[in-house]
C-alpha positions in Angstrom: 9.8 -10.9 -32.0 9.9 -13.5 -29.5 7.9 -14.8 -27.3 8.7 -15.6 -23.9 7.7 -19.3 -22.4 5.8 -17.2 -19.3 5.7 -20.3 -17.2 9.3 -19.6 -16.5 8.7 -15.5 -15.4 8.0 -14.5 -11.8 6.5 -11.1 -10.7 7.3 -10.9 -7.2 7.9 -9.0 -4.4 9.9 -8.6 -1.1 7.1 -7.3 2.0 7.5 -7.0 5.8 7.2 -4.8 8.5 10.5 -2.2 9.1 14.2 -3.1 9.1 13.3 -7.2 9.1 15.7 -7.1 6.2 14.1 -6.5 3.1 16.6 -4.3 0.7 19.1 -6.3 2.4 17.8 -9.3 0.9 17.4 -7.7 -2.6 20.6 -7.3 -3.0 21.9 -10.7 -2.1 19.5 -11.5 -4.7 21.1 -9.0 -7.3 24.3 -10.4 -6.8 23.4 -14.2 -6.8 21.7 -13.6 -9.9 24.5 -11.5 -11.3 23.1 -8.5 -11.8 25.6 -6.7 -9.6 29.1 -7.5 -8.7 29.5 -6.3 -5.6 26.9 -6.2 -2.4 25.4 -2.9 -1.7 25.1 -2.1 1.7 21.9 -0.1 3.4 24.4 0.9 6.5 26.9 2.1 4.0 24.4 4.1 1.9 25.6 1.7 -0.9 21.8 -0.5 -1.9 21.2 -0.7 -5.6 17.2 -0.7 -4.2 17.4 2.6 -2.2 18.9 5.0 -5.3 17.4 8.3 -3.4 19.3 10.3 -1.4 16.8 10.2 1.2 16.7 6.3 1.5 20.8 6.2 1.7 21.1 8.4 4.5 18.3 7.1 6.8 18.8 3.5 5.9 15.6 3.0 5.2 13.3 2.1 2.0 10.9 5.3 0.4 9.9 4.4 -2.9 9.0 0.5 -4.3 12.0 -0.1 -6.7 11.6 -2.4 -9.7 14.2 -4.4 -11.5 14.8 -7.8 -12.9 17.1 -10.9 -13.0 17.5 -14.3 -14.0 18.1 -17.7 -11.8 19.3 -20.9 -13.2 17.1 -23.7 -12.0 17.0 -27.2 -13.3 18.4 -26.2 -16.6 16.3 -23.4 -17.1 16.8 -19.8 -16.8 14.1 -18.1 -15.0 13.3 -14.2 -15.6 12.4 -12.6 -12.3 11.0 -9.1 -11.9 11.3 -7.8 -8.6 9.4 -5.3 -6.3 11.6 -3.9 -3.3 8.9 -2.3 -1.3 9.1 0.2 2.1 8.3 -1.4 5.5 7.1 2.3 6.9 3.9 2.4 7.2 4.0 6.1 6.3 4.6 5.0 2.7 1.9 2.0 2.9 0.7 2.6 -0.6 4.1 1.8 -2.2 3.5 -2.2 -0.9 -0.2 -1.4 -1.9 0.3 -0.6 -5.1 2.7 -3.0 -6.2 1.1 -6.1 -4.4 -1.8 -4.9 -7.0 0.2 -6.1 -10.1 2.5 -9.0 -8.0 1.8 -13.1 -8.7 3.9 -13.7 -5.2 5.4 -12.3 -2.6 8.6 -13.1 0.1 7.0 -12.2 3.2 10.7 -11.4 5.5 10.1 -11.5 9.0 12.9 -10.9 12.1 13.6 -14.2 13.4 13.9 -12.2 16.8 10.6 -9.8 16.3 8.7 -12.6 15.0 5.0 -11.1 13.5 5.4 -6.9 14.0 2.2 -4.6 13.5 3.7 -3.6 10.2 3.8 -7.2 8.5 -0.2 -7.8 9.6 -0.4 -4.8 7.7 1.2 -6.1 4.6 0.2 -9.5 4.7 -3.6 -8.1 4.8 -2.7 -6.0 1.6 -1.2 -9.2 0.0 -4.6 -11.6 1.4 -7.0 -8.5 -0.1 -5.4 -9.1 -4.0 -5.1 -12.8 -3.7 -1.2 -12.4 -3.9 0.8 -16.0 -2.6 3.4 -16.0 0.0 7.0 -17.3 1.0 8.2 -17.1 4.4 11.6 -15.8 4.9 12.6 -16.0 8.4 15.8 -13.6 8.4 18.3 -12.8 11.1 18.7 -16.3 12.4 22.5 -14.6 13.5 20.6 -12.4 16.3 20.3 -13.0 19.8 17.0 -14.7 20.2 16.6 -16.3 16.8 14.1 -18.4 16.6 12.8 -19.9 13.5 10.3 -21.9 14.1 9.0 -19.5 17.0 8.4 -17.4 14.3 6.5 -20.2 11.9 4.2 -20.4 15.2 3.7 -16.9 15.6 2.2 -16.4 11.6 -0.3 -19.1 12.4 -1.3 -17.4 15.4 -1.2 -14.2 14.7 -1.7 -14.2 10.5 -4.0 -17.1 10.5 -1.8 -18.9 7.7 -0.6 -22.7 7.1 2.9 -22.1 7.8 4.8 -24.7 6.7 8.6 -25.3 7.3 10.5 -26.3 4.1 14.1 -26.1 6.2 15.6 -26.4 9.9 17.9 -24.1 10.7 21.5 -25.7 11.8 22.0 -23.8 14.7 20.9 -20.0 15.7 22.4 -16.8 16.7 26.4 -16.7 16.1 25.9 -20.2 16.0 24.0 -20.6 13.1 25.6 -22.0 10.2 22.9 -23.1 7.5 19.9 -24.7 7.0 18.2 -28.2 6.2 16.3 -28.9 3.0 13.5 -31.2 4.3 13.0 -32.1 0.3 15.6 -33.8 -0.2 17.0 -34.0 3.7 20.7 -32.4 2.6 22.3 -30.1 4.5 23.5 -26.6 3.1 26.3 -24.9 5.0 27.0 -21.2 4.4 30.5 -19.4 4.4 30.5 -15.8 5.3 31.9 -14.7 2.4 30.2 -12.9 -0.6 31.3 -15.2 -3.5 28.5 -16.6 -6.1 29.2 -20.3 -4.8 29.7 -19.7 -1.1 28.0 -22.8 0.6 28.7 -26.8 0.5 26.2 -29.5 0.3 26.4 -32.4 3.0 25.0 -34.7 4.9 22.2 -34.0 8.0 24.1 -33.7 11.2 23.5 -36.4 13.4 21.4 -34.6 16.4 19.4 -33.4 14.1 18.5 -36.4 12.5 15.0 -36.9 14.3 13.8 -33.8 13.9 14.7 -33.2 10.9 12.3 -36.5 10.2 9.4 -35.2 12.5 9.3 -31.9 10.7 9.9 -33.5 6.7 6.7 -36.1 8.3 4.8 -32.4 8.6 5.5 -31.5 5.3 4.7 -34.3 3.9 1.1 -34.4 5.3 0.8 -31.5 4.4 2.0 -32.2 0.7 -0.4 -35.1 0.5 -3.7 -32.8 0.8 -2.9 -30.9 -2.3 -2.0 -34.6 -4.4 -3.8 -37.8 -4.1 -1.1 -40.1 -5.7 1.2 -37.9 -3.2 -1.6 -39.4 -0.2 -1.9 -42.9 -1.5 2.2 -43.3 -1.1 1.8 -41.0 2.3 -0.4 -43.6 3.7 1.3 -47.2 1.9 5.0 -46.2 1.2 5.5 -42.6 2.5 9.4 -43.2 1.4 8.4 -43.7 -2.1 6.8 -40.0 -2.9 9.8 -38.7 -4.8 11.2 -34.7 -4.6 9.5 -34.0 -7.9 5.9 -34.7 -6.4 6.0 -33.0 -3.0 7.8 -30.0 -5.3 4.7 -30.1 -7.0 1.9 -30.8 -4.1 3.5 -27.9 -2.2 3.6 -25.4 -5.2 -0.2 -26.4 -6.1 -1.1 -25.4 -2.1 1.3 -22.6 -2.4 -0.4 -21.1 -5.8 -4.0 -21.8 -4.5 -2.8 -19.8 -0.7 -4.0 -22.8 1.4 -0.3 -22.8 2.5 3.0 -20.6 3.1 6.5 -22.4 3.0 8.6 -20.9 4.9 12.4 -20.8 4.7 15.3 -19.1 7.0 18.7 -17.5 7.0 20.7 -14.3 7.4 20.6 -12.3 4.2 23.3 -9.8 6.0 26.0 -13.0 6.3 24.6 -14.4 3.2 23.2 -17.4 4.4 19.9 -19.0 3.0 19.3 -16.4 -0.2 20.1 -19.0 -3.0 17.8 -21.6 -1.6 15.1 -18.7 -1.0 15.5 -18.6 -5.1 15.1 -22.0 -5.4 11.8 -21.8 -3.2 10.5 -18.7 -5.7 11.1 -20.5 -8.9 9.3 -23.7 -7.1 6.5 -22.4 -5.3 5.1 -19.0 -6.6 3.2 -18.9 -9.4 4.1 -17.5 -13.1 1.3 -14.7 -14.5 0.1 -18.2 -15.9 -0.7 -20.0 -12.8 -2.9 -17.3 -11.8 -6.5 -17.2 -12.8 -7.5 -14.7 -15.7 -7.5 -11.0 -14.8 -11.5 -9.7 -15.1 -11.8 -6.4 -17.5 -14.6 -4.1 -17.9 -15.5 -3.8 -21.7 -16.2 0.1 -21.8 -18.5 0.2 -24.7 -21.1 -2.6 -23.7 -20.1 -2.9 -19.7 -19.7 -6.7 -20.1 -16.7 -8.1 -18.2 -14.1 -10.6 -19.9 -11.4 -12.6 -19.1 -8.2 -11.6 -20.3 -5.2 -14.3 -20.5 -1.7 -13.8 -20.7 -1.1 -14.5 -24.1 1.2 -12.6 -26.3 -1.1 -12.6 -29.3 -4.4 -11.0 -27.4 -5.7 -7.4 -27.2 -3.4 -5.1 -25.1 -4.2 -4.7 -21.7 -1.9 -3.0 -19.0 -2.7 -1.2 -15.3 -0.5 2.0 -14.5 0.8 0.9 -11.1 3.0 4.2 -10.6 4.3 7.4 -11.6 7.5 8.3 -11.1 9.6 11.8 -11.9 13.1 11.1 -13.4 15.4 14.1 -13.9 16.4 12.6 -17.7 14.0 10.7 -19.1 10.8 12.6 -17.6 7.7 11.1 -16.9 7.7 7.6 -16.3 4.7 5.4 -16.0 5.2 1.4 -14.6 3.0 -0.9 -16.5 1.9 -4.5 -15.7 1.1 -5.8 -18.6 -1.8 -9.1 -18.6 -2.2 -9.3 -22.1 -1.4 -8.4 -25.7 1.8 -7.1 -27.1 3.1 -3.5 -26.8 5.7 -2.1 -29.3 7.7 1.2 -28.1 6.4 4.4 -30.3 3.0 2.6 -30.9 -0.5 4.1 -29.6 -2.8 3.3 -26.7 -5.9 4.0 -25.6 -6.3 5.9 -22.1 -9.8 4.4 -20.7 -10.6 6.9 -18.1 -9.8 9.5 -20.6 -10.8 7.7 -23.8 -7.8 9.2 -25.4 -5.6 7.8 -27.4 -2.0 8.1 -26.2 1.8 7.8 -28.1 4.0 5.4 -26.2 7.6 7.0 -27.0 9.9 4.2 -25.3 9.6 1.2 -23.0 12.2 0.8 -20.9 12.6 -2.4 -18.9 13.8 -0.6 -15.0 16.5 -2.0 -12.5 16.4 0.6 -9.6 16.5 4.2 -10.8 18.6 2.9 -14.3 16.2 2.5 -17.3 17.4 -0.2 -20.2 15.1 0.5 -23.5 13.0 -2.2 -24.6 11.5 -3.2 -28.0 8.5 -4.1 -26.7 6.4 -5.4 -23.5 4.6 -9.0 -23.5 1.5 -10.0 -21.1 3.0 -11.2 -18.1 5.8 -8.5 -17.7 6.2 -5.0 -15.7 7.9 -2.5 -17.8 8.0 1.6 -17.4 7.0 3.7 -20.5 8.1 7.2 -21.7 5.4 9.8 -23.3 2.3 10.0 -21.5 0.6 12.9 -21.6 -2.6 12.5 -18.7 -1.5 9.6 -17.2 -2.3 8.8 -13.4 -1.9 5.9 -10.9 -4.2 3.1 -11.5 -5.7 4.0 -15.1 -6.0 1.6 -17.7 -4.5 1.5 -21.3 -5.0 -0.3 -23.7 -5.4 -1.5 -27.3 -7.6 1.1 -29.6 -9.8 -1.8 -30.9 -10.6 -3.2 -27.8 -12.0 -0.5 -24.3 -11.4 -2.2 -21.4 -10.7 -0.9 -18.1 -9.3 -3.1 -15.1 -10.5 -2.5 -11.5 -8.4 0.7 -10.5 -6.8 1.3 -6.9 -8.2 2.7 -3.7 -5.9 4.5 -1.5 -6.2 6.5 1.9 -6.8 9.6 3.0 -3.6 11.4 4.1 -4.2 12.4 8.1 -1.8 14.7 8.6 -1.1 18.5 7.2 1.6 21.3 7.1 1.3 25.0 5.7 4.0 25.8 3.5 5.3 28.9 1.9 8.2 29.9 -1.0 10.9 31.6 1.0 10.9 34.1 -2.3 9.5 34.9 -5.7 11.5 32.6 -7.5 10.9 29.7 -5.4 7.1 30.6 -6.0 7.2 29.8 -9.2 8.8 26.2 -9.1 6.8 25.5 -6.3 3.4 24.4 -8.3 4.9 22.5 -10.7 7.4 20.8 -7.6 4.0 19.8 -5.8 2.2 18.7 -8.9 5.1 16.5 -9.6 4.9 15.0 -6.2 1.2 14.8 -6.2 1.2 12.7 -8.9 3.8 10.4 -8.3 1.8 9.7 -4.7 -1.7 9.4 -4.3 -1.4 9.6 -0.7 -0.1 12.9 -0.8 -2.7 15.9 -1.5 -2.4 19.5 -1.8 -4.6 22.3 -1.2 -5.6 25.6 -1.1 -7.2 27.2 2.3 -9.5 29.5 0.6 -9.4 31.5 4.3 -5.8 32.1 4.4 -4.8 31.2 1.1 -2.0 29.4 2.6 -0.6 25.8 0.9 -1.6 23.1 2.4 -0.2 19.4 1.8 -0.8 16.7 3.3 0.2 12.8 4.3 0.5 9.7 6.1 2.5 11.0 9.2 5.4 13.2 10.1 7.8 11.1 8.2 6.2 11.3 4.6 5.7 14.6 4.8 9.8 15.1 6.1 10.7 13.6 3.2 8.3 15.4 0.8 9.8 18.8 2.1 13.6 17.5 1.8 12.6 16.4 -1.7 11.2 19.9 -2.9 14.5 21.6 -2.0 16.9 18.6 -3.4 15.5 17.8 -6.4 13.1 20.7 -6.9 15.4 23.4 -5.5 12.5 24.8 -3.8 13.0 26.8 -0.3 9.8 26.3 1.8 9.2 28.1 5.3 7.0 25.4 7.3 4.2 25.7 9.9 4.0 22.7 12.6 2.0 19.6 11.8 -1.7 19.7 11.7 -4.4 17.2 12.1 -6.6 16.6 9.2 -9.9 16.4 11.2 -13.2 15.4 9.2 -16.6 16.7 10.2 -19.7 14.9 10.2 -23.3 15.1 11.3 -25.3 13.5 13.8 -28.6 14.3 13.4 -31.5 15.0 10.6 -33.4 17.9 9.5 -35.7 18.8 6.9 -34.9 22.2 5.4 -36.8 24.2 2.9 -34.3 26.8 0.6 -36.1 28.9 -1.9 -32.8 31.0 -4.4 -34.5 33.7 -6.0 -32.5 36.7 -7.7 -33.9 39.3 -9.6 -31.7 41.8 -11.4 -33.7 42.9 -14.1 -33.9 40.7 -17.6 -33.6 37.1 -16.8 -32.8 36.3 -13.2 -32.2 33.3 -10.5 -34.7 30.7 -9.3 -34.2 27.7 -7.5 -37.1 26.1 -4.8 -35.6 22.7 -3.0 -37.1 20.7 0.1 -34.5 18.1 1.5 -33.8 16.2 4.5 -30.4 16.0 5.3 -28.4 13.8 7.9 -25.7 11.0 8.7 -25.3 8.5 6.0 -25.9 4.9 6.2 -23.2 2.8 8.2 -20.1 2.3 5.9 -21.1 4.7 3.1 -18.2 7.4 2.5 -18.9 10.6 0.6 -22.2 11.8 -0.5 -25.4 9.7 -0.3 -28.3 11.0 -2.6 -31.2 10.1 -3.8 -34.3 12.1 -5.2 -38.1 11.6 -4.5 -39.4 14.2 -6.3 -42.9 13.5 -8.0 -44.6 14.9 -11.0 -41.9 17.0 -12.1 -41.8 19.9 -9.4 -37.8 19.5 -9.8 -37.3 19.0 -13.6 -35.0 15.5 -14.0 -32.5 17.9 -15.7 -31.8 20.1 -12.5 -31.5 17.3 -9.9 -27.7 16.7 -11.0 -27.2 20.1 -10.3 -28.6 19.7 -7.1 -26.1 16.9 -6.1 -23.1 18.3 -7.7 -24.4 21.2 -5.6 -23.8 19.1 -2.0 -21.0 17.3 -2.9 -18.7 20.8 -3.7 -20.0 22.0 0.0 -19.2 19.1 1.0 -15.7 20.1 0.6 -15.6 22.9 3.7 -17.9 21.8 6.6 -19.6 24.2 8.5 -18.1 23.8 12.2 -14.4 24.7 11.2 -13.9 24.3 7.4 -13.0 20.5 7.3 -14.0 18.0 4.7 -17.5 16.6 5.7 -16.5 12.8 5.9 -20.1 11.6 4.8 -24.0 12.8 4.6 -27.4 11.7 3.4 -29.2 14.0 0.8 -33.0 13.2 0.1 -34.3 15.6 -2.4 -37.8 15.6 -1.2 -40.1 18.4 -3.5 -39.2 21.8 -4.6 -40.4 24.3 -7.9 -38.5 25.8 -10.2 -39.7 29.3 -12.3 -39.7 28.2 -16.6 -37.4 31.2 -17.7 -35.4 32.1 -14.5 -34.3 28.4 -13.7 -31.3 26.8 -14.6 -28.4 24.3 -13.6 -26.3 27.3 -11.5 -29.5 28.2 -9.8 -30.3 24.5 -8.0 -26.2 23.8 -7.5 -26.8 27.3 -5.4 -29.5 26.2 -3.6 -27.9 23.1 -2.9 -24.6 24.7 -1.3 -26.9 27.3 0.6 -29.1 24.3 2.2 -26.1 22.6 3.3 -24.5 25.8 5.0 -28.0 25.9 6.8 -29.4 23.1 7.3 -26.2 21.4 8.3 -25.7 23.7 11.8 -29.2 22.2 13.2 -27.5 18.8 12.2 -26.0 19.2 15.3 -22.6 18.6 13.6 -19.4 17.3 15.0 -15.6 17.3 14.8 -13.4 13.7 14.0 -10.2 13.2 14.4 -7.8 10.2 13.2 -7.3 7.7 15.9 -4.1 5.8 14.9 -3.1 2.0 16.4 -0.5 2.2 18.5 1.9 -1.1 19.2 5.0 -0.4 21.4 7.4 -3.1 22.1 9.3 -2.4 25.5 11.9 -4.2 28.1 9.1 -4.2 31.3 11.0 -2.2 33.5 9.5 0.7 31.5 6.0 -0.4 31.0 4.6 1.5 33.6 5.7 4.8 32.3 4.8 4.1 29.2 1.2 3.2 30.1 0.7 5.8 31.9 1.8 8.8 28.8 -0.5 6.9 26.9 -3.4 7.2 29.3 -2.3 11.4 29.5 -2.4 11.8 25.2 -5.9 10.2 25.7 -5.1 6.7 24.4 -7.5 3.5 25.0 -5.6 0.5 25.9 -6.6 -2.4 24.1 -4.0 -5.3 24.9 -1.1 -6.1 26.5 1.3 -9.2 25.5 4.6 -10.6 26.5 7.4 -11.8 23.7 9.3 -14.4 24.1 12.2 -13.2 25.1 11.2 -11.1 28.3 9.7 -7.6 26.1 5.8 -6.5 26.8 4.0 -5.6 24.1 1.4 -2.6 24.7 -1.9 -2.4 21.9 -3.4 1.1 22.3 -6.0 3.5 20.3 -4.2 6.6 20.5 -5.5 9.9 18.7 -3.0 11.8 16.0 -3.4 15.3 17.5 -1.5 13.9 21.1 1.3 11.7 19.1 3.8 14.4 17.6 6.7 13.5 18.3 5.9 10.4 20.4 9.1 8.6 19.0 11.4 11.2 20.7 9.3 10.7 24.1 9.1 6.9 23.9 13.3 7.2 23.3 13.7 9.3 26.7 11.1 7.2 28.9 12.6 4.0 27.7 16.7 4.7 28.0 16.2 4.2 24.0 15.3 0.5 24.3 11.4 1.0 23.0 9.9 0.6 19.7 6.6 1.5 18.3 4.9 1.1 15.3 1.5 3.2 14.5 -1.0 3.1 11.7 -4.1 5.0 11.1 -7.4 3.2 11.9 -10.4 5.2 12.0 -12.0 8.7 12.7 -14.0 9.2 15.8 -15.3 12.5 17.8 -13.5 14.9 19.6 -14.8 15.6 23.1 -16.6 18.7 23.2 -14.2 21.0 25.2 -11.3 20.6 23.1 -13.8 20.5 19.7 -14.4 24.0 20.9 -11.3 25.4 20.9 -10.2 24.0 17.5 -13.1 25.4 16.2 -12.6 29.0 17.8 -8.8 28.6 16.7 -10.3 28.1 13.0 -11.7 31.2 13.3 -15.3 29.9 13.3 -17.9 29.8 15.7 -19.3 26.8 17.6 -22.9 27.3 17.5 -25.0 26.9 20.4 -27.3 24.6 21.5 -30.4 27.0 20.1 -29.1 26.7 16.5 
């Protein structure tokens, strides 16, 4: 079995906001590296990275999709496993989820679009798991290029060190290749897909002094990460060699004090071999970043796990996906240990232990069996039984459990029913595929109706959900329009006295609780409880019951049915009889109090307010502005580009933006774009509260109550 030098391995991943080029950019990377002979396409339906029928014809990325390849640098051949992840922000938790298990990241940007709503958004997700970044500047062929426009606008706008490891040589159709300020050569790009389709000269005259103003940047920069690098800066600056600012940048690169940032156009191949040079040189291998923090499960101690081949296996489940031949698969990123295919692992959220029947090492939706898995690699495994996004598993000697994944709530819901018997059938084991492959998507019951609920992160996920069920399921669905997914919450506190008691002859019912129940503390999601019960009134052995009792209510609020969002329980006193008391009896006391205690909470109804960012030509602006003000939206900012477009910042509520996109499109001749993201719940104004309420088929109570 060998073992792999790791300092030559790269996890990355491709991140930016919609259509700034990423699959595009994957696949120029597939075919410098070999691993395909021919470019795919995502015009042409033709990208190796966007395998589902869904991606090909919209042209745009679902599904994060995993493969690996090897560049030649220096001599060496470098293993690179990469993520190609969605730019929609409907489909957020695929970048979330695979920044989780990343060591670095090419952050593409639109040389025209500059920073976009959705690329804050990733580069947050990347900043919250310490992931370190690239800058890829793409599109430098578009009107309105402008590279170092764009290395401005991440400072401003991202808050990063931006610093420019090339010039471009020209811009728009003008633009022809690029200037490595390393070693101050210029690279000049045919348009032409062959492996070897650029030639090395010399810097072009003109840009001989900025090319030195903006190398005289970089090596400043290069200086504060190495203090031999600074003593030459400041006695000989001409004397620091390639190999050492190579080596100060990568050192403020791996720590994230900087971001190099590079250019090109992946789309006329331009700039994508020396965006390979810049991965191999800057972001770090799995051993470059610090040791991963595990939770021993049998003593609660946390240790450091390296990446070393010959420690106890440690992997997290990043994703579950469905494959029509191979079945279940689960992607693994392995930070220590060895795993062999058809050995056994422990699951530690389950504490079962679990038969790994292959490993497969994945390029797209095409599995190649493995032997094994070493620390330091992604892999996908075959043979999981109960198996979900972000568990643990790991060696059966050693229980440890890494920190798992958070993910939002879905804020948007559709009722769905089988068009026949059949189609019934398939259905639940359809959605239960689907539910598990996305934690974002949730399905449910509505005990009134007894309709099928799911539910997402906008209109598009949940598009694509439905085309999905009849494609690859075969299921026919009838829909009903999209639905908010409205919380409820309350706004005031109450003490409440509920006393069970049910006597049927032989043993009966008894359950006596006192609580005070209102809005949780700031920040605090779910259920807050605690218990101040003295001298045994409650027995210790009933007050579980009592919050497993508020946390199930908690489920169907009492204004219209929807998911309390968060509440404060204080169990206060109570008494319990010594034969007729038991668990069932203080769970039903609990979900009684909440059903009346929770109406004089004066409660009320949230809805999701999403951020809003449309980019516009100004002739339109004033339109748009005011159809924001009439769906209700809060203006928070308004901008100007560069290039003559206004940019509008608004808090808009979900229930006025179906099918905004199709309204923006008519008020703007087609020439608007806008980008929206969830952001937080707040109230509903009273009046229309009311009728959603009434439309439930509850009752809004009074005042009185």
């Amino acid at each position: 079995m060998s073992k792999r030098d790791l300092s030559f391995t790269r996890n990355i991943g491709i991140m930016a906001h919609i259509d700034a080029g990423k699959t595009t950019t994957s696949e120029r990377i597939l075919f410098y590296t070999g691993k395909t002979h021919k470019i795919g396409e995502v015009h042409d339906g033709q990208a190796t990275m966007d395998w589902m029928v869904q991606e090909q014809e919209r042209g745009i990325t679902i599904t994060s999709a995993a493969t690996t390849c090897f560049w030649p640098y220096q001599g060496r051949q470098y293993h690179i496993n990469l993520i190609d992840t969605p730019g929609h922000v409907d489909f957020t938790v695929e970048v979330e989820r695979s920044l989780r298990v990343l060591d670095g990241t090419i952050a593409t940007f639109d040389a025209v679009g500059k920073v976009q709503p959705q690329s804050e958004t990733v580069w947050r997700q990347a900043d919250k798991y310490g992931v370190p970044k690239i800058a890829y500047v793409n599109k430098m062929d578009r009107v309105g290029a402008d590279f170092l426009g764009c290395v401005e606008d991440i400072k401003n706008k991202l808050g990063a060190t931006a610093v420019p490891i090339a010039l471009p040589i020209g811009s728009e159709e003008d633009f022809q290749g690029i200037v490595d300020l390393i070693s101050r050569k210029a690279i000049y790009y045919r348009d032409a897909d062959e492996l070897v389709n650029y030639d090395v000269r010399e810097v072009p005259a003109d840009m001989q002094e900025e090319v030195e103003l903006w190398r005289g940047k970089l090596l400043e920069v290069a200086a504060e990460f190495d203090e031999a690098v600074m003593e030459k800066y400041f006695s000989d600056p001409e004397s620091i060699t390639e190999e050492e600012i190579v080596a100060a940048i990568r050192k403020g690169t791996v720590s994230m004090a900087i971001v190099p940032a590079t250019c090109g156009s992946s789309y006329k191949n331009k700039g994508v071999q020396f965006l390979l040079d810049a991965v191999v040189r800057y972001l770090p291998s799995p051993l470059d970043i610090p040791a991963i923090k595990a939770t021993n499960t049998h003593n609660g101690r946390e240790d450091d796990l390296h990446p070393t081949a010959d420690g106890p296996f440690c992997a997290l489940v990043f994703k579950i996906a469905t494959d029509p031949y191979v079945g279940r698969l689960a992607y693994l990123r392995a930070y220590s240990g060895t795993l062999n295919s058809g050995s056994y692992v422990l699951n530690s959220r389950t504490g079962k232990k679990e038969r790994v029947a292959r490993l497969y090492q994945m390029h797209s939706n095409k599995q190649n069996p493995i032997d094994f898995v070493e620390a330091g690699d992604i892999c996908a495994a075959v043979g999981f039984k109960d198996l979900r996004t972000g568990d643990t598993v790991c060696d059966e000697s050693h229980h440890y459990a890494l920190e798992s994944m958070e993910f939002p709530d879905p804020v948007i819901g559709i009722a769905i029913e089988p068009k026949t018997q059949q189609d019934l059938d398939k259905l639940g084991v359809a959605l239960g595929k689907l539910a598990e492959e996305d934690p974002t998507f949730t399905v449910k019951s509505d005990s009134e109706t007894g309709q099928t609920i799911i539910s997402g992160m906008g209109e598009l996920h949940l598009d694509i959900i439905v085309d999905r069920l009849r494609r690859e399921f075969g299921v026919e669905i009838n829909q009903g329009a999209p639905q908010v997914n409205y919380k409820e919450a309350v706004t005031t506190s109450v003490q409440h006295r509920e006393l069970f008691k049910k006597q049927t002859g032989g043993r009966g019912k008894f359950a006596d609780i006192i609580v005070e129940i209102g809005p949780a503390d700031e920040g605090v999601s779910g259920l807050q409880f605690e218990s101040q019960v003295k001298g045994g009134n409650v027995p210790k052995e009933y007050i579980p019951a009592v919050q497993k009792g508020f946390e199930s209510a908690m489920v169907n609020g009492v204004l219209a049915g929807y998911e309390m969002q968060s509440l404060k329980v204080t169990l206060l006193d109570g008494s319990y009889h010594p034969v007729d008391s038991d668990q069932l009896s203080f769970e039903l006391a609990a979900r009684m109090a909440f059903r009346h205690a929770c109406t004089k909470c004066h409660p009320v109804l949230l809805e999701p307010i999403m951020s809003l960012e449309v980019v516009t030509p100004d002739d339109y602006m004033g339109d748009i502005v005011g159809d924001l003000n009439r769906r209700r939206g809060q203006i928070v900012a308004m901008d100007s580009t560069g290039n003559g477009a206004r940019i509008v910042k608004a808090f808009v509520p979900l229930a006025e933006q179906f099918g905004y996109v199709t309204v923006l499109r008519t008020l703007s001749s087609g020439r608007a774009t806008s980008t929206m993201t969830f952001d937080h719940y707040d109230e509903v104004p009273a009046a229309m509260a009311r009728d959603i309420v009434e439309k439930s088929g509850y009752r809004m109570p009074s005042d009185e109550e």
